[in-house]
C-alpha positions, 0 to 999 in steps of 0.5 A, spaced: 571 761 892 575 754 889 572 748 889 573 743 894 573 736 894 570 732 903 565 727 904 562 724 911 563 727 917 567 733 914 563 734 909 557 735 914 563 740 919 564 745 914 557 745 911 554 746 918 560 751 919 557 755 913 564 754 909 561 751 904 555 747 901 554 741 897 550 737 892 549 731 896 544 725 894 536 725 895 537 721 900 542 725 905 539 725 912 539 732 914 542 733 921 542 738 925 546 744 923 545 742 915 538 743 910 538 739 905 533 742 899 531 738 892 533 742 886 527 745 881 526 741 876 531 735 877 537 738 873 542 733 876 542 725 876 546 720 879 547 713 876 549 707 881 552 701 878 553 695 880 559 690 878 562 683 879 566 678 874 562 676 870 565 669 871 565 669 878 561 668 884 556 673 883 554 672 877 549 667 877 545 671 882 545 678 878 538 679 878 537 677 884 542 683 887 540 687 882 532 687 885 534 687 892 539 693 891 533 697 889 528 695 893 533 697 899 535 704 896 527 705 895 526 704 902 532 709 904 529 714 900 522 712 903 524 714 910 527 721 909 523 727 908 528 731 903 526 725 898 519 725 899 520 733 897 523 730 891 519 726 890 513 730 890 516 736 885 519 730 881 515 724 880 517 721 873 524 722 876 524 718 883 524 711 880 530 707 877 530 704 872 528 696 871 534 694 868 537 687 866 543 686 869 549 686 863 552 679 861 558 677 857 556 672 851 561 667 849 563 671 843 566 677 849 559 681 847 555 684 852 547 683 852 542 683 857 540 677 860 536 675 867 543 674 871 549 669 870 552 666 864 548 662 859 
């Protein structure tokens, strides 16, 4: 079998069809046709990162995006019953990580900081 690379609807057609099956996120509405499983003991993650200009628009408002993003993924997570088995086999795994967003300091360094360009 070669690997092969879909997303979205095909993905879901040639899975329900029984011509594949895919690694998909935690958060991956089960539909009718397709069983979406956790794996045992968490062997894979998957990091989301967020980006914008560190001169632009954005920037003042870093830790404020930061925050809603994950309180909006953790309310999609909350609403499916595949993350919830995750949850329960995982714990310590399901949460992300509290972080400041990245700035850049004048000397062209990264450093955490509480959003914007001091």
């Amino acid at each position: 079998m070669a690997p092969y690379e879909a997303e979205g609807r095909q993905l879901i057609e040639i899975v329900r069809a029984g011509l594949a099956v895919s690694l998909c996120q935690a958060t991956f509405i089960e539909v009718p046709g397709v069983s979406v499983r956790p794996l045992a003991e968490n062997p894979l993650w998957y990091r989301h990162i967020l980006a914008w200009h560190h001169d632009g628009p954005l920037a003042p408002y870093g830790t404020e995006i930061l925050r809603r993003v994950a309180d909006g993924y953790l309310a999609a997570c909350s609403d499916g019953p595949v993350y919830a088995r995750r949850r329960d086999l995982n714990p310590h795994a399901t949460r992300p990580a509290a972080v400041a967003p990245l700035t850049h300091r004048a000397d062209g360094r990264r450093r955490r900081s509480g959003g914007g360009p001091r």
